[in-house]
C-alpha positions in Angstrom: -17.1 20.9 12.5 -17.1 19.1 15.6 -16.1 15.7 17.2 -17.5 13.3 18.8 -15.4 11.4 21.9 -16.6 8.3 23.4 -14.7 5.6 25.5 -15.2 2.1 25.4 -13.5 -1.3 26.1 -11.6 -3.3 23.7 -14.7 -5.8 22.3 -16.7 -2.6 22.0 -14.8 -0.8 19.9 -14.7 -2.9 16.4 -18.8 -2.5 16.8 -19.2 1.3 17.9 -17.2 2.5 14.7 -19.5 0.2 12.6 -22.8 2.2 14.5 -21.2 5.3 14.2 -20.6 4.9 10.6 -24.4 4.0 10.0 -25.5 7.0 11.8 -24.0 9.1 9.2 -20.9 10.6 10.8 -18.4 11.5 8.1 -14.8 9.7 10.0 -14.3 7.3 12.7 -11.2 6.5 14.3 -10.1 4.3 17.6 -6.9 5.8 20.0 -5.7 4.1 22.9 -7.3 5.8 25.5 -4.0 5.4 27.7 -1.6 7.1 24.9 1.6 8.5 26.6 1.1 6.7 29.9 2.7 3.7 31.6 -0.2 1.8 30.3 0.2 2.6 26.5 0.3 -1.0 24.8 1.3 -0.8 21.6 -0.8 -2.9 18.5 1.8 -5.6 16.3 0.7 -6.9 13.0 3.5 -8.5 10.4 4.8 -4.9 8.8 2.4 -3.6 6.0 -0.1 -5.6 7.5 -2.9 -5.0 10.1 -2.5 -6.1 14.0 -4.5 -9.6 14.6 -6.4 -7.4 17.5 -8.2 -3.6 15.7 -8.3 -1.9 19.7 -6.6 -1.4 22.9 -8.1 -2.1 26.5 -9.4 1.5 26.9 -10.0 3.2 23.6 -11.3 6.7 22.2 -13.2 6.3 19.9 -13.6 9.8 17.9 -16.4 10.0 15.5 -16.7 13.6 12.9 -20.3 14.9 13.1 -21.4 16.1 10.0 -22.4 20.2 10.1 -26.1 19.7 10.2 -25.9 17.6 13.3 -26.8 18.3 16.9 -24.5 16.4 18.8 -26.9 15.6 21.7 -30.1 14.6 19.0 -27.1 12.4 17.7 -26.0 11.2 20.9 -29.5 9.9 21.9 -29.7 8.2 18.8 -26.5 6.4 18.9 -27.7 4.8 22.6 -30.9 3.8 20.8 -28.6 2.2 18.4 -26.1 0.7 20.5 -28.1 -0.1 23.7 -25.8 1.2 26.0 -24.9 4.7 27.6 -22.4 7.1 26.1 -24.0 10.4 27.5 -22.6 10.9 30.6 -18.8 10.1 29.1 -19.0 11.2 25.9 -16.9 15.3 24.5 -17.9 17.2 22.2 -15.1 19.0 20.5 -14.8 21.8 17.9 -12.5 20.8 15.0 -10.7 24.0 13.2 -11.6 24.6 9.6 -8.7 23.0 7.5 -7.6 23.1 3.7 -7.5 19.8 3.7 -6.7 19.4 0.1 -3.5 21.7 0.6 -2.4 19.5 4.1 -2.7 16.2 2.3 -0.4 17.9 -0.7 1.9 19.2 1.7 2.5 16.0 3.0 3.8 14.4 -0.4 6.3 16.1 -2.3 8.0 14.1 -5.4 10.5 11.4 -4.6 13.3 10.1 -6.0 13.4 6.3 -6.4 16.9 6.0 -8.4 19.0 9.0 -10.3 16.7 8.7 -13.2 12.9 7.2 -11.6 10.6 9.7 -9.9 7.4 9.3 -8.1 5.6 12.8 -8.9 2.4 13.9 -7.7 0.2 16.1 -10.1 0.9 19.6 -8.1 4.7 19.2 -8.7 4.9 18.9 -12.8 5.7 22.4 -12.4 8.6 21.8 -9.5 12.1 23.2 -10.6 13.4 20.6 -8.5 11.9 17.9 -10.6 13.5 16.9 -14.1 12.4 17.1 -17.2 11.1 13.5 -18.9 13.6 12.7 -21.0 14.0 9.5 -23.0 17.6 9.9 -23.9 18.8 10.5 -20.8 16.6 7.7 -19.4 14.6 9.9 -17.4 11.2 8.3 -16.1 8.7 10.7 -14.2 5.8 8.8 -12.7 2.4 11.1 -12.5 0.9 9.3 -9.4 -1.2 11.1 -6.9 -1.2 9.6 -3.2 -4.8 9.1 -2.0 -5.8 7.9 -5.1 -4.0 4.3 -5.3 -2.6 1.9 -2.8 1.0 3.1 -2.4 3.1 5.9 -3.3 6.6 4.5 -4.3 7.8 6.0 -0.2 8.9 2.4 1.2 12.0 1.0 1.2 10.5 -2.3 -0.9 9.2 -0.3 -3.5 12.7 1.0 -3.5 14.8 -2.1 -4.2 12.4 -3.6 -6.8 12.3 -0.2 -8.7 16.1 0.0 -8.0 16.4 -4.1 -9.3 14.4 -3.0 -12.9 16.3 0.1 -13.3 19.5 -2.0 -13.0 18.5 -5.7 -15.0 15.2 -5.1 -16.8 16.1 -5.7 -20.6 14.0 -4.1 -23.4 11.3 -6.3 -24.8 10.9 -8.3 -21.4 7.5 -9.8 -20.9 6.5 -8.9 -17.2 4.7 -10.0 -14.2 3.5 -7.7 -11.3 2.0 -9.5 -8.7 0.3 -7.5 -6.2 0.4 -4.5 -8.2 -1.0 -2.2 -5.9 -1.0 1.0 -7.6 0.7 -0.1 -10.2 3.9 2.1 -9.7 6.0 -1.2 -10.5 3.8 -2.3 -13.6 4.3 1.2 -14.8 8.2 1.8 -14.5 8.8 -1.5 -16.3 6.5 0.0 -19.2 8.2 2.9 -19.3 11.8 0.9 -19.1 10.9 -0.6 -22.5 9.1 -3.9 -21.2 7.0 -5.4 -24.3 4.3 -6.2 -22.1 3.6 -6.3 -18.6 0.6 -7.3 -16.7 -0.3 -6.4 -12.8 -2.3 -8.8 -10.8 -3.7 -7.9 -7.4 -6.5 -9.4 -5.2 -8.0 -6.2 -4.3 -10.4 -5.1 -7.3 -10.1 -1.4 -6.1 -6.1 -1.7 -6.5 -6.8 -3.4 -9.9 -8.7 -0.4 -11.1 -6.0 2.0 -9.1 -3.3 0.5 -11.4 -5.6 0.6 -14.8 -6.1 4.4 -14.1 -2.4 5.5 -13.4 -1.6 3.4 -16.7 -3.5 5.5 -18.7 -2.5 8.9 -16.6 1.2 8.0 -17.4 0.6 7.1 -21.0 1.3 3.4 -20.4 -0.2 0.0 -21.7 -0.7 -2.7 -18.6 -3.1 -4.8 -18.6 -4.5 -5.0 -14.8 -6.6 -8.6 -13.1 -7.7 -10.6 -10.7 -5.6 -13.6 -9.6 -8.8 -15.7 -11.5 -8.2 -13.2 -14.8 -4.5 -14.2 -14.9 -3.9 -16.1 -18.5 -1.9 -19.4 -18.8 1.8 -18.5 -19.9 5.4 -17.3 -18.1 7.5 -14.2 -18.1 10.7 -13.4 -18.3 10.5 -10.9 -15.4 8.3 -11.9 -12.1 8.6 -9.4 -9.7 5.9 -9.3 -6.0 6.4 -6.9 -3.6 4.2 -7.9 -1.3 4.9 -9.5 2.4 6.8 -12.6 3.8 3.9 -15.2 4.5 1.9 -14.9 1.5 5.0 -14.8 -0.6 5.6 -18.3 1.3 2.4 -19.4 0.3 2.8 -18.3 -3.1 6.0 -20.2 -3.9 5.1 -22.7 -6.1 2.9 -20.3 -8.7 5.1 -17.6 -9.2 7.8 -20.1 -9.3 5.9 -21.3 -12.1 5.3 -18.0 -13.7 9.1 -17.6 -14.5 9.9 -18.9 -18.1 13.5 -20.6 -18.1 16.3 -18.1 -17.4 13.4 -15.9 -16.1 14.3 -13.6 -13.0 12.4 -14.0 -9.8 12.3 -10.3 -7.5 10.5 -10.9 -4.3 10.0 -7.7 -1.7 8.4 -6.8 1.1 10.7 -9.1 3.3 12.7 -8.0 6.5 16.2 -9.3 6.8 15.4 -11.8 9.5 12.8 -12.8 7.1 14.9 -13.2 4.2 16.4 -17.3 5.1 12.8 -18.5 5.9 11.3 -16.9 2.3 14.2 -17.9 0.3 13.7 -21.4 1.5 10.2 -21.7 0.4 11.3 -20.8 -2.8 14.2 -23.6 -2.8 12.8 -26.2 -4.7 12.4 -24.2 -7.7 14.7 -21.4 -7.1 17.5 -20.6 -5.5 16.7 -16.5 -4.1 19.2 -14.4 -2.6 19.5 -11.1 -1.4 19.9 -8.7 -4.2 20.2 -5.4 -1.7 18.9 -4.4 1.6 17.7 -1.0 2.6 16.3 0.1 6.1 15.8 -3.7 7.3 14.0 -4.4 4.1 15.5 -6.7 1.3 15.1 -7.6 -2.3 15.7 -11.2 -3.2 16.4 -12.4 -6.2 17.2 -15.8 -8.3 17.0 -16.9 -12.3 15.3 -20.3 -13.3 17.7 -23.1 -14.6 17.0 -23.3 -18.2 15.3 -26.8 -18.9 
């Protein structure tokens, strides 16, 4: 295989990678051109979020050329496409055959949430490492395979909420996920012994994500769209998703949680934690359950009525 390499400015780059894309090349990515210099600027977004700005002042802009394609036949075409002139600039590189199926796997190996959760990817069932399912020891393995749904159960916040249902979630609890992602949430309250749980996300790909790793783990969630979301309240709300839309949120899952319902809101740093607790104020009163690597969990019951 080989790569293409191209330079461009910063209100360039967005639209090259959209070009290059049409033209058929199989990856496209955008590095800052002045990596490991003095003039390296580095790209903030909120964390597990995206940056407000998608490039730096002087990018590479590397682009994978399928097998079949002669990188100057493609190069020609691209300044049709684009109107401006990338020849002169623009590297060709060869790109060593990889396994990548074998790199990605080598990059994931099972992980251990709490003593008795694990996140397990397909190619360890077999992992001595691993224990065995086991219901009477309270043993939960999670089949989920990284790549294939929107989180793996690695981040701190997945963490403490898994960590808060392992410690509080009672049997026959009614339960909310909202922003389910892959459902690794939804799916450890199932398999805690939660009568029913349902995962909402706004992403119908994640919806799907979580659906499928239901039925891989022998699970019953039912998965939606904010819109598909039935009238009612749960006993157990939990969102692990990120401070401002959990501020924005406040006053529907507030009203999610039935009287005496718990409230567990992640994906919150701990300078975070006063600002998103306060949104939640008039309803309930969150504090933090546990912190781990700047992350927290809060957590608060509704006042019976």
């Amino acid at each position: 295989m080989r790569e293409l390499v191209l330079s461009c400015s910063e209100d360039r780059a967005e639209a090259l990678s959209d070009i290059l894309l049409e033209l058929g090349v199989l990856s496209v990515s955008v590095e800052d051109a002045d990596s490991g210099t003095e003039h390296e600027t580095p790209l903030f977004g909120e964390p597990g979020g995206e940056p407000d700005v998608q490039a730096w002042h002087h990018n590479r802009v590397v682009a994978l050329l399928p097998d079949d394609v002669e990188p100057e036949t493609f190069l020609q075409a691209l300044e049709q496409q684009a109107g401006e002139q990338y020849a002169a600039t623009a590297v060709i590189r060869e790109v060593a055959d990889t396994d990548w199926v074998r790199l990605t796997q080598s990059q994931f190996d099972p992980i251990s949430i709490t003593d008795q959760i694990w996140i397990v990817p397909s190619w360890h069932r077999e992992n001595p490492e691993v224990p065995s399912a086991d219901a009477d020891a309270g043993t939960i393995l999670i089949e989920l395979d990284p790549g294939l749904a929107f989180g793996t159960g690695s981040h701190p916040t997945t963490h403490l909420c898994a960590q808060w249902l392992a410690a509080h979630l009672q049997q026959g609890q009614r339960v909310l996920d909202y922003g389910c992602g892959s459902g690794i949430l939804a799916i450890i309250a199932a398999k805690l012994g939660a009568r029913e749980v349902i995962g909402v996300d706004i992403d119908e790909q994640a919806v799907q994500s979580t659906r499928d790793n239901a039925q891989n783990n022998q699970v019953r969630i039912e998965a939606c769209l904010p819109d598909g979301l039935q009238p009612g309240t749960f006993e157990v709300v939990v969102a692990n998703i990120l401070s401002n839309p959990l501020k924005v949120l406040a006053p529907m899952l507030c009203g999610r949680v039935a009287p005496g319902g718990q409230l567990i809101l992640s994906g919150v740093l701990e300078r975070q934690a006063e600002e998103v607790a306060a949104a939640y104020a008039p309803w309930i009163d969150m504090s933090i359950w546990r912190s781990h690597d700047g992350w927290v969990c809060l957590a608060g019951t509704r006042k019976q009525t």
